[in-house]
C-alpha positions, 0 to 999 in steps of 0.5 A: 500500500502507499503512503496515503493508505498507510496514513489512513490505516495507522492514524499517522500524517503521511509526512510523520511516516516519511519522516519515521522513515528518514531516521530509520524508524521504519523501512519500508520495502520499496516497489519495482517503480521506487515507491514506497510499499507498506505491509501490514506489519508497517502498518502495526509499528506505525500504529505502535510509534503512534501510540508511543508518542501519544503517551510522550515517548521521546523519539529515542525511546520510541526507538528502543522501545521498539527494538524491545518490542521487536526483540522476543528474546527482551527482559521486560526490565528494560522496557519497564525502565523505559517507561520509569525513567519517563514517568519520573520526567513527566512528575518533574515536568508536572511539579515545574507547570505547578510552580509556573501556576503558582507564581502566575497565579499569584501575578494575576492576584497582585495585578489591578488589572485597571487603566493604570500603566503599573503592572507586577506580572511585567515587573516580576518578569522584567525582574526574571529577564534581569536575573538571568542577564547577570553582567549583561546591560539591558538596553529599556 
């Protein structure tokens, strides 16, 4: 099948599956004409990548992921590893959006919101652009 019925069968944007195969993510076999030839084992590992990525696997883990999963002599250790080490970056991510709320909530809370040209959110992030400048003038 083409790349067009392979985008459709795996729920994937025909260029995801170009770019999947550019990095050697997938190989399709080539026709006699030079294009590309899904079977429906493609289309089962582009349904897995899919799947994979929707869950926020990064594309080198998908990677080995996937030579895990093509691998029947695998330890299930690995995999779970995998997946351990990705949780434990969602749970940093998740505590770093909890402060960022934190602190713009509190923003939102000690800003007037009215017609006059004072404002603490743009303070406080001016105050943010200065501390990350250290030794750098800002031109205002």
């Amino acid at each position: 099948m083409n790349v067009g019925d392979a985008a459709h069968r795996s729920g994937l944007p025909a260029k995801t599956i170009r770019y999947y195969e550019e990095i050697g993510l997938i190989r399709p076999r080539r026709a006699g004409n030079g294009y590309r030839d899904y079977t429906g084992d493609d289309i089962h590992r582009l349904a897995f990548l899919r799947r994979a990525r929707n869950l926020g696997f990064s594309i080198d883990d998908c990677r080995q992921l996937m030579a895990l999963y093509q691998d029947r002599s695998r330890a299930s250790h690995d995999v779970r590893e995998i997946a351990a080490a990705h949780v434990s970056a969602i749970e940093e991510k998740v505590r770093e959006l909890q402060s960022m709320r934190t602190t713009l909530q509190k923003l939102i809370h000690a800003c007037h919101g009215d017609d006059r040209p004072d404002c603490p959110i743009l303070d406080d992030i001016a105050g943010g652009a200065e501390d990350g400048n250290k030794g750098a003038s800002a031109a205002v």
